[in-house]
Backbone atoms as SQL, in Angstrom:
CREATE TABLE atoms (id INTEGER PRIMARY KEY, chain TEXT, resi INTEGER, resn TEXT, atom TEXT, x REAL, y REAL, z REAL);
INSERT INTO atoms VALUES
  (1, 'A', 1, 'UNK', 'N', 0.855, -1.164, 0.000),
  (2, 'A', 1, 'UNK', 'CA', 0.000, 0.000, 0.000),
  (3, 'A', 1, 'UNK', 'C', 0.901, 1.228, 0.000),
  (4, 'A', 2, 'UNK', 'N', 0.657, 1.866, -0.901),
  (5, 'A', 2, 'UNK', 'CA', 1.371, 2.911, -0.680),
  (6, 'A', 2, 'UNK', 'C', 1.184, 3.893, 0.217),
  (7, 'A', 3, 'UNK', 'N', 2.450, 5.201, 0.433),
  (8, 'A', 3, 'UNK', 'CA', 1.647, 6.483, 1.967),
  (9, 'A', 3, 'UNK', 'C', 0.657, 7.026, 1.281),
  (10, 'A', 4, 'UNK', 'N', -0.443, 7.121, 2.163),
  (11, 'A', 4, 'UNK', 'CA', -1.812, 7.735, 1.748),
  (12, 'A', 4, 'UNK', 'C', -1.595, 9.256, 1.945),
  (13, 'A', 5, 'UNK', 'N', -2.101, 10.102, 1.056),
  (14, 'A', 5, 'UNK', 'CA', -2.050, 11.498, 1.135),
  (15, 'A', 5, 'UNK', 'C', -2.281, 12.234, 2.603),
  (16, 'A', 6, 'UNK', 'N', -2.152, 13.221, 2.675),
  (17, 'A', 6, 'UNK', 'CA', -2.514, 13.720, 3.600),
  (18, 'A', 6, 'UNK', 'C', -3.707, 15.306, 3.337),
  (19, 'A', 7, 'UNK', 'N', -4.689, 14.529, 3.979),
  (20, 'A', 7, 'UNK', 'CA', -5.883, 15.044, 3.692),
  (21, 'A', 7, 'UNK', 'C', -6.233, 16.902, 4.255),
  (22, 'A', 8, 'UNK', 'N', -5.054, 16.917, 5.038),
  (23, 'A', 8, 'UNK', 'CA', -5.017, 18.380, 5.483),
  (24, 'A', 8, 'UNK', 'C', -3.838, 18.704, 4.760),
  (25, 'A', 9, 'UNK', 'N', -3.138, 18.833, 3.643),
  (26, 'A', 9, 'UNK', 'CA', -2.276, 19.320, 3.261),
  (27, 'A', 9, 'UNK', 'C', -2.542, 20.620, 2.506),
  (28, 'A', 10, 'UNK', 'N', -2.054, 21.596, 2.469),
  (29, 'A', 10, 'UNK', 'CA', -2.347, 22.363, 1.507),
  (30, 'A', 10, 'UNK', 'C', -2.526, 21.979, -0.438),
  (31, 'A', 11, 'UNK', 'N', -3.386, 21.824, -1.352),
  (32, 'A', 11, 'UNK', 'CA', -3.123, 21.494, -2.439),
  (33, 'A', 11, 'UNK', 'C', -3.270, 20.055, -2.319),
  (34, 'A', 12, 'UNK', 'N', -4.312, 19.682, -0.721),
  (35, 'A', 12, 'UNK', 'CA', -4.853, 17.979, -1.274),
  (36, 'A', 12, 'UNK', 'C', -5.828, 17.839, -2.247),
  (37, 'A', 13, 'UNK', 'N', -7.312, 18.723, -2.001),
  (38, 'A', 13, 'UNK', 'CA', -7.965, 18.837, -3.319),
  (39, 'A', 13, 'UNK', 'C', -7.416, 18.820, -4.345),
  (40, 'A', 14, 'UNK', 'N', -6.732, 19.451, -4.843),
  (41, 'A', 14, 'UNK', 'CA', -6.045, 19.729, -6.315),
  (42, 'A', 14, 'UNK', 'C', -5.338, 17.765, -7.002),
  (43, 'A', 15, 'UNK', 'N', -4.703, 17.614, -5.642),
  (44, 'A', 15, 'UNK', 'CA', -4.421, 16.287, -6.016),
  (45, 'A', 15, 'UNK', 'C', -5.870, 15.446, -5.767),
  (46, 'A', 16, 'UNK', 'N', -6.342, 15.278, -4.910),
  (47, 'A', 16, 'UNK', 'CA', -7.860, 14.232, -5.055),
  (48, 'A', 16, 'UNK', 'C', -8.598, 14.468, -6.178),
  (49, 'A', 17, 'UNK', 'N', -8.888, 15.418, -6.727),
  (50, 'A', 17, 'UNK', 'CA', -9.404, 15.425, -7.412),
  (51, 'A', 17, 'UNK', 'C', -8.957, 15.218, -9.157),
  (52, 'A', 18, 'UNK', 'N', -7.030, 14.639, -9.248),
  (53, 'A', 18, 'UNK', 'CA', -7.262, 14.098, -10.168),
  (54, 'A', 18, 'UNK', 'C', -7.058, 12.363, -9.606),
  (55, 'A', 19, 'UNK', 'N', -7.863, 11.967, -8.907),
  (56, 'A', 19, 'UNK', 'CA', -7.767, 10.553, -8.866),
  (57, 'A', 19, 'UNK', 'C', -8.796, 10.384, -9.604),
  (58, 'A', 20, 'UNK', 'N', -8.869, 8.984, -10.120),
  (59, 'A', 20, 'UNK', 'CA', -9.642, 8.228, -10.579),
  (60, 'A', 20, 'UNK', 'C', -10.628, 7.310, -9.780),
  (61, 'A', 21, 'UNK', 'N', -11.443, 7.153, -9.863),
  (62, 'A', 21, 'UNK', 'CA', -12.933, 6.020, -8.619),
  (63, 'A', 21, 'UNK', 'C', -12.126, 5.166, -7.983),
  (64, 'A', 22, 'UNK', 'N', -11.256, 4.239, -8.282),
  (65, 'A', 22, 'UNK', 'CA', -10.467, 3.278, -7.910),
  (66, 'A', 22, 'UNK', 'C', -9.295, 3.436, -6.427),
  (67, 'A', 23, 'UNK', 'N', -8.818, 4.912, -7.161),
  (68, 'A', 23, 'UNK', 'CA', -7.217, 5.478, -6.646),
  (69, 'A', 23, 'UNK', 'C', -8.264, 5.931, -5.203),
  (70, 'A', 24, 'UNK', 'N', -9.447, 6.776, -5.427),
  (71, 'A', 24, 'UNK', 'CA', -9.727, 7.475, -4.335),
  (72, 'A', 24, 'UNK', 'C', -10.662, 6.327, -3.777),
  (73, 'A', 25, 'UNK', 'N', -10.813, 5.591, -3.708),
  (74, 'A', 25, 'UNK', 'CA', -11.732, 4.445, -2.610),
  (75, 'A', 25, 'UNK', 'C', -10.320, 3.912, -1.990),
  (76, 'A', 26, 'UNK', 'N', -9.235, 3.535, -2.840),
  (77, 'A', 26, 'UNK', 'CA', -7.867, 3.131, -2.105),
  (78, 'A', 26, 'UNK', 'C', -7.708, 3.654, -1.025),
  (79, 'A', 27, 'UNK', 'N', -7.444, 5.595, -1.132),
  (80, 'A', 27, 'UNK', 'CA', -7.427, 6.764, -0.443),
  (81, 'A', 27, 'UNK', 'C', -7.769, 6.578, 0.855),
  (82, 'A', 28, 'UNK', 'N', -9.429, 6.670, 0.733),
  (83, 'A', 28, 'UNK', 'CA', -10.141, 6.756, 2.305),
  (84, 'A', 28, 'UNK', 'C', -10.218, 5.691, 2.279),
  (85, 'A', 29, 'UNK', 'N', -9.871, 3.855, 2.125),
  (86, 'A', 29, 'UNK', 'CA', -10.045, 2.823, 2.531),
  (87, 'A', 29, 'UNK', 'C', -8.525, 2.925, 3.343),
  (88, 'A', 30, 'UNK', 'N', -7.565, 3.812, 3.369),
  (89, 'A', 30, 'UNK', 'CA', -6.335, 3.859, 3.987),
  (90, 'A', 30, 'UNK', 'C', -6.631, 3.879, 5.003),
  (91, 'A', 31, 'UNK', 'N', -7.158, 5.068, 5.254),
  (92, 'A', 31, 'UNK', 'CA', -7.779, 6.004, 6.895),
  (93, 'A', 31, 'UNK', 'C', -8.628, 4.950, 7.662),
  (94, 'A', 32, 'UNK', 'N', -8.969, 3.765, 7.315),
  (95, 'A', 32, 'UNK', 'CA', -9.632, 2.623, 8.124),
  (96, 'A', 32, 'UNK', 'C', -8.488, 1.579, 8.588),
  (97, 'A', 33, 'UNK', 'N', -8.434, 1.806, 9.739),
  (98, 'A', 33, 'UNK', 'CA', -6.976, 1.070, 10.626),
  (99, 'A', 33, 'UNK', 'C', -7.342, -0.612, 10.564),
  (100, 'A', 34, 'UNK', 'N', -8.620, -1.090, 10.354),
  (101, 'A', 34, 'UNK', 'CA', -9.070, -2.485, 10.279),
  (102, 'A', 34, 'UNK', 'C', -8.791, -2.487, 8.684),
  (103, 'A', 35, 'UNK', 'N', -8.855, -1.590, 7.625),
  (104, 'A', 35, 'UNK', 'CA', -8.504, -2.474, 6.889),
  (105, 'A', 35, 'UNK', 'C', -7.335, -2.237, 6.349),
  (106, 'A', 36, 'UNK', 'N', -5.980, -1.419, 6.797),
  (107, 'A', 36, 'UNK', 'CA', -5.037, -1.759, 6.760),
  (108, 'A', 36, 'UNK', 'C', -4.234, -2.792, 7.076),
  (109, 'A', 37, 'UNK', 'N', -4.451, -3.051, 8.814),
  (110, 'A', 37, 'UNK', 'CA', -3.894, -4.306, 9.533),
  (111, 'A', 37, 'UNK', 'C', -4.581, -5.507, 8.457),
  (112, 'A', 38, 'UNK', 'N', -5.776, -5.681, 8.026),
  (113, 'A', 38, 'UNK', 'CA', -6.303, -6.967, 7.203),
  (114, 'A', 38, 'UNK', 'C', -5.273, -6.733, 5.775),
  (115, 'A', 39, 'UNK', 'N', -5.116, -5.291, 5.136),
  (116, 'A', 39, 'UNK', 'CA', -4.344, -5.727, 3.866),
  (117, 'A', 39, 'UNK', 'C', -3.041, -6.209, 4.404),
  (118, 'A', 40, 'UNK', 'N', -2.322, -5.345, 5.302),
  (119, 'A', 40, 'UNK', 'CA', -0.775, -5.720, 5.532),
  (120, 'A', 40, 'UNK', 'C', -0.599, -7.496, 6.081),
  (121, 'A', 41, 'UNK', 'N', -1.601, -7.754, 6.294),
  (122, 'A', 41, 'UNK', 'CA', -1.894, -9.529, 6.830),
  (123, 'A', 41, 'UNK', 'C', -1.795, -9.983, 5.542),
  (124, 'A', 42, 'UNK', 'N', -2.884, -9.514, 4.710),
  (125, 'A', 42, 'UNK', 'CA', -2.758, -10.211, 3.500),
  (126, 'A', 42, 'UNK', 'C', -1.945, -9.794, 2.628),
  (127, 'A', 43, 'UNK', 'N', -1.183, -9.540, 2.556),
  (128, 'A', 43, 'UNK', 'CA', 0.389, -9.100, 1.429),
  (129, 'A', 43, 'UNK', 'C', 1.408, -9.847, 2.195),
  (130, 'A', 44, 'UNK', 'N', 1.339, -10.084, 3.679),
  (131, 'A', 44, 'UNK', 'CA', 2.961, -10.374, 3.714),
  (132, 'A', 44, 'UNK', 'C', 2.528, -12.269, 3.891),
  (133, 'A', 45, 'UNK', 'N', 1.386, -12.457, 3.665),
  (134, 'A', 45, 'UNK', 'CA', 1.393, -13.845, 3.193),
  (135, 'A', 45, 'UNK', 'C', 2.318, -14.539, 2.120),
  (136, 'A', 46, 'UNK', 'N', 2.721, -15.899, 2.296),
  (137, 'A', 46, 'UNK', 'CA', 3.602, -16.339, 1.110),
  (138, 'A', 46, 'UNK', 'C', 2.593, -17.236, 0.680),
  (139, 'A', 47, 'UNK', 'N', 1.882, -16.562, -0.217),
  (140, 'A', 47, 'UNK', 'CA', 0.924, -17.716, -1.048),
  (141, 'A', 47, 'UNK', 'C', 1.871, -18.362, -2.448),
  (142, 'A', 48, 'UNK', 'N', 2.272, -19.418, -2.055),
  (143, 'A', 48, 'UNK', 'CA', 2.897, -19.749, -3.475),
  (144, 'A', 48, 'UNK', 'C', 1.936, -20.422, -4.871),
  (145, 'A', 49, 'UNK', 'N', 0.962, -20.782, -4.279),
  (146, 'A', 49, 'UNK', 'CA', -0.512, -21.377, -4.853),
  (147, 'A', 49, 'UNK', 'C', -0.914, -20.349, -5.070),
  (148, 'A', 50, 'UNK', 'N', -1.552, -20.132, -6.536),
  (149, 'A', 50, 'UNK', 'CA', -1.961, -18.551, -7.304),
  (150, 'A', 50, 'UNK', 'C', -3.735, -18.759, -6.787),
  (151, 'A', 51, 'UNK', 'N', -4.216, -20.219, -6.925),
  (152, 'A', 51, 'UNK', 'CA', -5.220, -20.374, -6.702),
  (153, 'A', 51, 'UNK', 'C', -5.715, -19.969, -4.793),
  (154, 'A', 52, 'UNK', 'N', -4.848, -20.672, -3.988),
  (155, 'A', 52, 'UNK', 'CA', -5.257, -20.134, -2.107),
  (156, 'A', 52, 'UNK', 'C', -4.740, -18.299, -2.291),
  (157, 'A', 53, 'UNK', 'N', -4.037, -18.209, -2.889),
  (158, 'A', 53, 'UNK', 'CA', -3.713, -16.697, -3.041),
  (159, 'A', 53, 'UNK', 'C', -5.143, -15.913, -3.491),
  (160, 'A', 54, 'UNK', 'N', -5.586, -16.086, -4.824),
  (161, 'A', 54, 'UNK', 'CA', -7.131, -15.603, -5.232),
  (162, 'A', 54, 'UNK', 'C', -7.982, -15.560, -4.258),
  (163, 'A', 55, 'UNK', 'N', -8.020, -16.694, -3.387),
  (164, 'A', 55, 'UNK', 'CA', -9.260, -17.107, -2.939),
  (165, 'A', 55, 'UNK', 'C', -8.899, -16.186, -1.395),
  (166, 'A', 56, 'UNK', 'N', -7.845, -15.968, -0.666),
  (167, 'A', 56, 'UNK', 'CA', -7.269, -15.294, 0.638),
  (168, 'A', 56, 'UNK', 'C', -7.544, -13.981, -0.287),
  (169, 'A', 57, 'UNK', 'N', -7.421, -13.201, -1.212),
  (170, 'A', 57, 'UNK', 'CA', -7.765, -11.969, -1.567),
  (171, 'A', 57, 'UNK', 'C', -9.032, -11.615, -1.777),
  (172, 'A', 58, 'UNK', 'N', -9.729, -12.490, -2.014),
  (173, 'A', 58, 'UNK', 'CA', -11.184, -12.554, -2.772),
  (174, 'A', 58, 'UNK', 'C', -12.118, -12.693, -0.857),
  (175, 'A', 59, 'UNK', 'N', -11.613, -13.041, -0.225),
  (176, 'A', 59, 'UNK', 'CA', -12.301, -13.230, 1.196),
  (177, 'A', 59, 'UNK', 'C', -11.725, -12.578, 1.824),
  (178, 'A', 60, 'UNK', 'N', -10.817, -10.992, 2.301),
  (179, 'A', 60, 'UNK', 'CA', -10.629, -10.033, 2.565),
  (180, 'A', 60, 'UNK', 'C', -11.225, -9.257, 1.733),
  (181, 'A', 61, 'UNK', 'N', -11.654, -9.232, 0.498),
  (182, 'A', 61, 'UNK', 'CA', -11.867, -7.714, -0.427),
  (183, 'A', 61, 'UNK', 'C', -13.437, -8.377, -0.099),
  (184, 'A', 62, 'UNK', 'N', -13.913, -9.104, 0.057),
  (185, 'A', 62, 'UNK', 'CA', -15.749, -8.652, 0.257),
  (186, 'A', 62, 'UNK', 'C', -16.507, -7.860, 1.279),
  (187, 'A', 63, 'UNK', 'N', -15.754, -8.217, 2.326),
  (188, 'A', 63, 'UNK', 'CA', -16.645, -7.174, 3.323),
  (189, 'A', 63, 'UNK', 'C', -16.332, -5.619, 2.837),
  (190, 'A', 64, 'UNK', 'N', -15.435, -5.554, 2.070),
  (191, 'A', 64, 'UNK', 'CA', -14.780, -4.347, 2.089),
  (192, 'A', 64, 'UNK', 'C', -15.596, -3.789, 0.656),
  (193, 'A', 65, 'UNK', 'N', -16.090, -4.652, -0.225),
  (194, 'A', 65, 'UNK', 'CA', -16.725, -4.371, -1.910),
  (195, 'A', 65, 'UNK', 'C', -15.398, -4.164, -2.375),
  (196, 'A', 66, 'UNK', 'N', -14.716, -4.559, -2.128),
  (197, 'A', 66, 'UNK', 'CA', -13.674, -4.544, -3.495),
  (198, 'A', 66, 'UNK', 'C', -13.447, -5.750, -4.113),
  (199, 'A', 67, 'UNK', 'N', -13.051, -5.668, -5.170),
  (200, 'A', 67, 'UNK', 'CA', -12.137, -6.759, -6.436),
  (201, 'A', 67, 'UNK', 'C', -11.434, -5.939, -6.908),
  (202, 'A', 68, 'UNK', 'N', -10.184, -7.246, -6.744),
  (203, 'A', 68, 'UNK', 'CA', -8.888, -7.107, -7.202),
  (204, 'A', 68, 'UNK', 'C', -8.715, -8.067, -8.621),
  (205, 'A', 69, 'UNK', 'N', -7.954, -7.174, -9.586),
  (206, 'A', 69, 'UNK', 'CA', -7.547, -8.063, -10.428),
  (207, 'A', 69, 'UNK', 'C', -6.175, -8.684, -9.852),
  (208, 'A', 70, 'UNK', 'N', -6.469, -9.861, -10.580),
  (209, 'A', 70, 'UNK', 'CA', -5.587, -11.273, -10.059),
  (210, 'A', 70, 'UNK', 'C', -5.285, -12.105, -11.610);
């Protein structure tokens, strides 16, 4: 995950507003401390199976409405 902006910066509008639907749900899905600790769980997994890998991404991203391409 990359550092999430900082939403009091001077010249954050200017940048939010060229994100795209995707970039800015990333954004404020940062600022949620449950679903950071759940992504950083799920990245430093060693899924060597592409298939338990899909399926461990695909059952973190639902409560959340996301899909990931995989």
């Amino acid at each position: 995950m990359k550092t999430r902006l900082d939403w009091y910066a001077p010249g954050f509008l200017d940048k939010a507003l060229s994100l795209d639907l995707s970039q800015f749900a990333q954004e404020f899905l940062s600022l949620n401390d449950d679903y950071v600790r759940g992504y950083q769980a799920l990245v430093s997994q060693d899924d060597t199976d592409a298939t338990a890998r899909q399926r461990n991404f695909a059952t973190f991203a639902r409560p959340w409405g996301l899909r990931f391409p995989c």
